[in-house]
C-alpha positions in Angstrom: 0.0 0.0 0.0 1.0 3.6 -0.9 0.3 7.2 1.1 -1.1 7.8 4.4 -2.6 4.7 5.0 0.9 2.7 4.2 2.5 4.1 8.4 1.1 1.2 10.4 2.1 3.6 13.4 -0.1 6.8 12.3 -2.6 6.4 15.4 -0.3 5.5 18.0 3.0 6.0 17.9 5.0 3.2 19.1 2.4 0.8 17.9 1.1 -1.9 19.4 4.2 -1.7 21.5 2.8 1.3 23.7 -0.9 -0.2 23.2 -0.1 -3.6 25.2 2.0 -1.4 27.8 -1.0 1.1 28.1 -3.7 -2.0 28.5 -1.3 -3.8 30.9 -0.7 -0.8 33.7 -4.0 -1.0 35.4 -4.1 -4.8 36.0 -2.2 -5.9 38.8 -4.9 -7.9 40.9 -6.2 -6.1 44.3 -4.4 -7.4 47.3 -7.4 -8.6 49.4 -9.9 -10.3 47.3 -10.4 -13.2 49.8 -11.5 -10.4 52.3 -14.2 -8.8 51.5 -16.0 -11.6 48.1 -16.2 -14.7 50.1 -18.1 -12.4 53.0 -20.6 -10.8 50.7 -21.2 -13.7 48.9 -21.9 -16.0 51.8 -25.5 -16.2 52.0 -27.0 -14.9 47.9 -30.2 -15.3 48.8 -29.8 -12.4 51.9 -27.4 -10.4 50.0 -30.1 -9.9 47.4 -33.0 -9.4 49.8 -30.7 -6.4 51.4 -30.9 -2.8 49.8 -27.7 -0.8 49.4 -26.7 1.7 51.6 -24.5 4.6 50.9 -21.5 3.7 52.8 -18.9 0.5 52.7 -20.3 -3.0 53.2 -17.5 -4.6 54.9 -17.2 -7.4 57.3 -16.3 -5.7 61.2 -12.9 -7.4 62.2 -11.9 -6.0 58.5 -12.0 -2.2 58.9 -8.6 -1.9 60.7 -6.9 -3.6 57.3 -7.2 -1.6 54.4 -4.0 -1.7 52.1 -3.4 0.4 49.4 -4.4 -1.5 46.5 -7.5 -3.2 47.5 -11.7 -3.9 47.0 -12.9 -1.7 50.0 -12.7 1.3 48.1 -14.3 -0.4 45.3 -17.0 -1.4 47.6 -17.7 1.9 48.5 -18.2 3.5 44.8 -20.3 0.5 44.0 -22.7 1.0 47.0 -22.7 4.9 46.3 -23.7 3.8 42.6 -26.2 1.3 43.5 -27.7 2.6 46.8 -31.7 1.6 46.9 -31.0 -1.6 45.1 -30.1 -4.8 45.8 -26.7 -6.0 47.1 -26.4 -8.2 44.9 -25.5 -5.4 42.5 -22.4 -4.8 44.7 -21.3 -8.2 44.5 -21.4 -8.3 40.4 -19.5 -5.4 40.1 -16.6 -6.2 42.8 -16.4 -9.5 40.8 -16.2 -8.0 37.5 -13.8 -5.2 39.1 -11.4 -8.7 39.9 -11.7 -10.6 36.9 -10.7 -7.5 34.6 -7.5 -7.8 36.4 -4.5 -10.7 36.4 -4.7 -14.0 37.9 -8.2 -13.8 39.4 -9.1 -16.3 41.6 -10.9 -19.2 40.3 -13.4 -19.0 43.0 -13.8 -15.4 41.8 -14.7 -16.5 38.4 -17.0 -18.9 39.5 -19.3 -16.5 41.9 -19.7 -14.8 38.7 -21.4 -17.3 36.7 -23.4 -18.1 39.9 -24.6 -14.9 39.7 -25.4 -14.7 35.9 -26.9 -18.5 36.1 -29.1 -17.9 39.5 -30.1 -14.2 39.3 -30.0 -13.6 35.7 -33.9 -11.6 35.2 -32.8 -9.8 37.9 -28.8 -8.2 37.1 -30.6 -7.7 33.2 -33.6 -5.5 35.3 -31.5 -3.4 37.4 -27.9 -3.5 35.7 -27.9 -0.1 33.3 -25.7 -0.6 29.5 -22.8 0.5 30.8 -23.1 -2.5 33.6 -24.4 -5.4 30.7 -21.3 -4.5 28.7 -18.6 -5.1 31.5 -20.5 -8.1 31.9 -20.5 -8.9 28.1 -16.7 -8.3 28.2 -16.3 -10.7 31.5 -18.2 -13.6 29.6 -15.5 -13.1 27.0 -12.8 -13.5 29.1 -14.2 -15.8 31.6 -16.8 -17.4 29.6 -17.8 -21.4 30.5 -18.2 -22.0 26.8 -17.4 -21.2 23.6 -20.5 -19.4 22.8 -19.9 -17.5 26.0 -16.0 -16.3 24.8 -16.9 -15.4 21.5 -20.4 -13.4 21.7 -19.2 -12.1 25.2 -16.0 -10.8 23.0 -18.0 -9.9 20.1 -20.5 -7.1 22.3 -17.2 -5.9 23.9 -16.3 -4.8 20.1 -19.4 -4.0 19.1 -20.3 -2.1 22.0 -16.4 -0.3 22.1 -16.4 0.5 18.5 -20.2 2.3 19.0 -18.7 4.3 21.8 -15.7 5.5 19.8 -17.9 6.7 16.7 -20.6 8.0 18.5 -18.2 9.6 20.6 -16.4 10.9 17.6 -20.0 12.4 16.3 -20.5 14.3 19.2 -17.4 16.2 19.3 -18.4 17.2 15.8 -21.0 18.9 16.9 -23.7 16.6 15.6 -26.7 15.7 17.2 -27.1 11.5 18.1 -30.8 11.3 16.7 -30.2 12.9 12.9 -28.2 12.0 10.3 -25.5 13.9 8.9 -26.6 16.2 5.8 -26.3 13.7 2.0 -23.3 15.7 0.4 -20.8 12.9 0.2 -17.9 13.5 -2.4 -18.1 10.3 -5.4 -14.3 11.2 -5.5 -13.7 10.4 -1.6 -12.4 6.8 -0.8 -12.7 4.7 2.4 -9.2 3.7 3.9 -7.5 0.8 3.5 -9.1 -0.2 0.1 -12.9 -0.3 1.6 -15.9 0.0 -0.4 -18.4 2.0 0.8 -21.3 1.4 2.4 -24.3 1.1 0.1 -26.7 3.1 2.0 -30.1 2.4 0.4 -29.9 -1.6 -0.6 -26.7 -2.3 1.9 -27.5 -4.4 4.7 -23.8 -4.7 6.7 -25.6 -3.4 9.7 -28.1 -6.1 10.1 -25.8 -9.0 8.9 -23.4 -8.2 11.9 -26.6 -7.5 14.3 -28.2 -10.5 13.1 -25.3 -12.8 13.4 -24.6 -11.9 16.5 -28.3 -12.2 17.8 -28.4 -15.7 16.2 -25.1 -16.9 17.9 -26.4 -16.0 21.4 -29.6 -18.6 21.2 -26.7 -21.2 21.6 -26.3 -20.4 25.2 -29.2 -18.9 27.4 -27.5 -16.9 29.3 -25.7 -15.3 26.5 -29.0 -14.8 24.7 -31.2 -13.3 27.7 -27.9 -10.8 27.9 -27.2 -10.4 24.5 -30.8 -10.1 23.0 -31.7 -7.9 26.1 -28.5 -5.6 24.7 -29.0 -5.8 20.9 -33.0 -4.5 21.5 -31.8 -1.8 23.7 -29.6 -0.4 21.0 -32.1 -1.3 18.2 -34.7 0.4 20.0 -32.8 4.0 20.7 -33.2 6.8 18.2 -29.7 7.9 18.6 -27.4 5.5 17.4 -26.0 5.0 13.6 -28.0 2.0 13.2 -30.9 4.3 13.3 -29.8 7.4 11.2 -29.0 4.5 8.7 -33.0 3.6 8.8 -33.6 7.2 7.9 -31.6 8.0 5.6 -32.9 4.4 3.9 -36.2 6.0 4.2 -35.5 9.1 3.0 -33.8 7.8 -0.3 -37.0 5.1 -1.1 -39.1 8.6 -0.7 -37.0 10.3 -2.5 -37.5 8.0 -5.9 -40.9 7.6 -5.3 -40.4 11.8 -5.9 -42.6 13.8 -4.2 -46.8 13.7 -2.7 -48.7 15.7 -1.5 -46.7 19.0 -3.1 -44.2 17.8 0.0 -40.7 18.4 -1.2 -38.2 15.7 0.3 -34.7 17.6 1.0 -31.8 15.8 2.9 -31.0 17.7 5.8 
């Protein structure tokens, strides 16, 4: 390949050199997992019957040993963020907080798919996007199965790539819930040798959402947590999946011409 696109360094500059040294500082495990997870996981059934306080849920003879790196501190966010709900929400997210780090503890790994197997309707109820796609990401890590790894892994792209272009949008100053204005250049290219996207008759957005929504029925966990997912984003107006639906629409009115002495502009 020739001109810009030929510097496999142009976004980060010491490649994926300085991108595995970035993703590697922040996961050195907490120091005191077996204090605190064993404890609030004890008795599930009581931990999800109690409601979350704002303060730290933390066993008595414990409060005198806090070290530096450790899961009280995470305890505390978590029952800040979830206070009126259950416990149980605590307990996910201290797992998930573990297992995004090194050498979790096996038992660690398996309280979370106790608590995706046991109190699934319940973490899908309560548990907002942000929440199902650390899980998502967990299950692709962690997962039991093979369907687990890879649609666990495939949300965590899906999901991560949305955020980056939707962030991207938004610091261009355009609105989530309309498209951009129809003046693309014939003459402009794609990188890396892409052909565009056919906007009218393409259907690359519901191949990869359909695939993925198929894949999940091979598990039922991953398909109560992937389905629930997929329909939440299906069902915003303020995502590119739906500007896509409207610009579709507009270009089927569009050579239909004008009814009504309506005149169909793209704006």
């Amino acid at each position: 390949m020739t001109g810009s696109d030929s510097n496999p360094n142009g976004a980060y500059p010491l490649g994926f050199e300085g991108v595995l040294r970035k993703i590697s500082a922040h996961r050195t495990q907490y120091s005191d997992i077996t204090g605190i997870l064993p404890y609030a996981a004890a008795n599930l059934p009581e931990t999800v019957a109690k409601t979350v306080t704002a303060g730290p849920y933390i066993k008595p003879e414990a409060r005198d040993r806090r070290p530096i790196v450790d899961l009280w501190s995470k305890q505390l966010e978590f029952s800040q963020e979830f206070e009126g709900k259950s416990e149980i929400l605590v307990v996910h997210g201290l797992c998930i907080a573990c297992l995004r780090r090194d050498a979790p503890p096996p038992e660690t790994i398996a309280l979370f798919h106790i608590l995706w197997r046991d109190y699934r309707p319940l973490l899908i109820a309560q548990l907002n996007m942000r929440w199902l796609i650390s899980a998502a990401t967990t299950f692709g890590d962690h997962g039991e199965n093979s369907t687990q790894i890879k649609v666990g892994s495939n949300l965590e792209m899906l999901f991560g790539l949305f955020k980056l272009y939707e962030s991207e949008r938004l610091h261009a100053g355009f609105a989530p819930d309309k498209p951009h204005p129809f003046r693309m250049d014939k003459n402009l290219k794609l990188p890396l040798g892409m052909s565009k996207y056919a906007i009218a008759g393409g259907d690359l957005d519901q191949q990869l959402l359909g695939k993925l929504y198929l894949n999940a029925c091979d598990d039922p966990i991953m398909e109560d947590l992937c389905h629930t997912m997929l329909n939440r984003l299906i069902s915003t107006n303020k995502s590119i999946f739906s500007r896509f639906r409207i610009l579709r629409d507009r270009r089927a009115a569009s050579r239909k011409g004008p009814s009504n002495n309506e005149t169909i502009t793209d704006t």
